[in-house]
C-alpha positions as CSV (number, residue, x, y, z in Angstrom):
1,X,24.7,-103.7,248.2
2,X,26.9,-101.7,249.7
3,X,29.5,-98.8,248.0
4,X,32.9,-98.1,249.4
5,X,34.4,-95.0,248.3
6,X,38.0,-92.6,249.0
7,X,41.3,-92.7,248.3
8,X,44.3,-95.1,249.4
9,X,47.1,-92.9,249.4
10,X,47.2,-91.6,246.0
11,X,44.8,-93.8,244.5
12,X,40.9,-93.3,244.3
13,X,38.7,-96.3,245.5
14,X,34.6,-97.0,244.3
15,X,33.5,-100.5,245.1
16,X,30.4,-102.1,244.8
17,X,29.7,-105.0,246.6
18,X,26.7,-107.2,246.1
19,X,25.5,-109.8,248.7
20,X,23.3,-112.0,248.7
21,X,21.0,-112.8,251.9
22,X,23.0,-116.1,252.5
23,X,26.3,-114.1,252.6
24,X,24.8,-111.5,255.2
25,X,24.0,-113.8,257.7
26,X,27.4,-115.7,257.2
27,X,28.7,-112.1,257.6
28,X,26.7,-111.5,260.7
29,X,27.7,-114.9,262.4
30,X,31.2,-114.0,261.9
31,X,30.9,-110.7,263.5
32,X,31.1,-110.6,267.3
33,X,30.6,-107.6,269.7
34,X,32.9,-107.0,272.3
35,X,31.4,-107.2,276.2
36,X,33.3,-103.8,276.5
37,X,30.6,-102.3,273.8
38,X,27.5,-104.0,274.9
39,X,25.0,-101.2,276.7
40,X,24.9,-101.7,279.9
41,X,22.0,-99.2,280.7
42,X,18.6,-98.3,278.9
43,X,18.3,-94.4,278.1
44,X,16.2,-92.5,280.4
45,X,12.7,-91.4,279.3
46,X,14.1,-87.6,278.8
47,X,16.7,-88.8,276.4
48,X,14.2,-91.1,274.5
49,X,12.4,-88.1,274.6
50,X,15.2,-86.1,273.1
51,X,15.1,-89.0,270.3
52,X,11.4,-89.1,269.5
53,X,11.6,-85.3,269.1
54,X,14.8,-85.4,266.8
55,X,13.3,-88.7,264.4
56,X,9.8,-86.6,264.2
57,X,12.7,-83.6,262.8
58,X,14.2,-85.8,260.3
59,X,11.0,-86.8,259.1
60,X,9.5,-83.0,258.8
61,X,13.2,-82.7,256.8
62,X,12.8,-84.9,254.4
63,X,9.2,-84.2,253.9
64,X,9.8,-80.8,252.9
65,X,12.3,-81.9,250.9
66,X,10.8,-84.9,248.8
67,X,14.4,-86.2,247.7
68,X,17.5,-85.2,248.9
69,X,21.2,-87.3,248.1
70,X,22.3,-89.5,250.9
71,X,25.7,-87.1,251.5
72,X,23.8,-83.8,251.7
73,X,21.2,-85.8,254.3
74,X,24.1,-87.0,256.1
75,X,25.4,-83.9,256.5
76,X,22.6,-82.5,257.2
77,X,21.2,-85.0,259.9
78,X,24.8,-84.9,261.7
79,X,24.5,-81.2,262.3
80,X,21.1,-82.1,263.4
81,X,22.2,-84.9,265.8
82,X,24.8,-83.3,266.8
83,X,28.0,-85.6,265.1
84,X,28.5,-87.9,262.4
85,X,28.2,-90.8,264.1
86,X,24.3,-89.9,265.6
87,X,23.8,-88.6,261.8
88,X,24.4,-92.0,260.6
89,X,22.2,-93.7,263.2
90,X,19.5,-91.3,261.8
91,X,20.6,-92.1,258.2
92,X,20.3,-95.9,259.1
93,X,16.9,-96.0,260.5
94,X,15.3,-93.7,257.4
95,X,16.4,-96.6,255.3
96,X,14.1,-98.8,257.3
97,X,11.4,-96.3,257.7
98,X,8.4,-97.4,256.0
99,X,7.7,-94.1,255.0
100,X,10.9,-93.1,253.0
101,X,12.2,-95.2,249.8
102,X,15.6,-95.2,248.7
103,X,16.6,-94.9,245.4
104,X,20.1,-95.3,243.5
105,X,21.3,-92.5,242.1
106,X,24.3,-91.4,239.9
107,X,26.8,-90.8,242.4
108,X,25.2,-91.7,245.6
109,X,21.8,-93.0,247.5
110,X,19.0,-90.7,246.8
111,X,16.1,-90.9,250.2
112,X,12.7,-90.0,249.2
113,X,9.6,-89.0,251.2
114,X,6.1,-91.4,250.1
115,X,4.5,-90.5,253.0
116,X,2.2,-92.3,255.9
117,X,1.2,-95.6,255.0
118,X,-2.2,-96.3,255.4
């Protein structure tokens, strides 16, 4: 699922749009990366250094926390990171994170803390 939301002009916009696995992949097929964007270098140890030490931070974060609303963790994690764009890496990979469960909340994503899995 994914929610689009903000204004055209004048006019507020909230969509919700539902795919099914089927549509994804025919959504991924159709999507193409330019050579121009394609990493041409791996990071250096110090910078996946840099990384390790700033996941095992969003982590602690949301531990602490328990729950905390996907737009105040965005904001949050991109002050962290250093710009929105590195905050929404970091919001990406917490959805994936074994250890954190997302749940739908009124106005927005709420990411929870379960803990280690054993």
């Amino acid at each position: 699922m994914v929610r689009i939301r903000g204004r055209i002009g004048d006019w507020p916009v909230d969509l919700t749009v539902e795919l099914d696995p089927q549509d994804w992949a025919q959504l991924a097929g159709a999507v193409t990366v330019p050579a121009a964007q394609v990493p041409t270098t791996v990071a250096s140890a110090p910078a996946q250094a840099d990384q390790d030490g700033q996941w095992q931070t969003v982590l602690e974060l949301l531990r602490r926390a328990g729950r905390i609303e996907g737009p105040q963790l965005m904001a949050q994690l991109a002050a962290l990171a250093g710009g929105e764009v590195a905050g929404k890496r970091l919001l990406v990979r917490l959805r994936h994170c074994d250890q954190v469960r997302m749940e739908t909340g009124a106005d927005a994503p709420v990411y929870c803390w379960v803990g280690q899995p054993e």
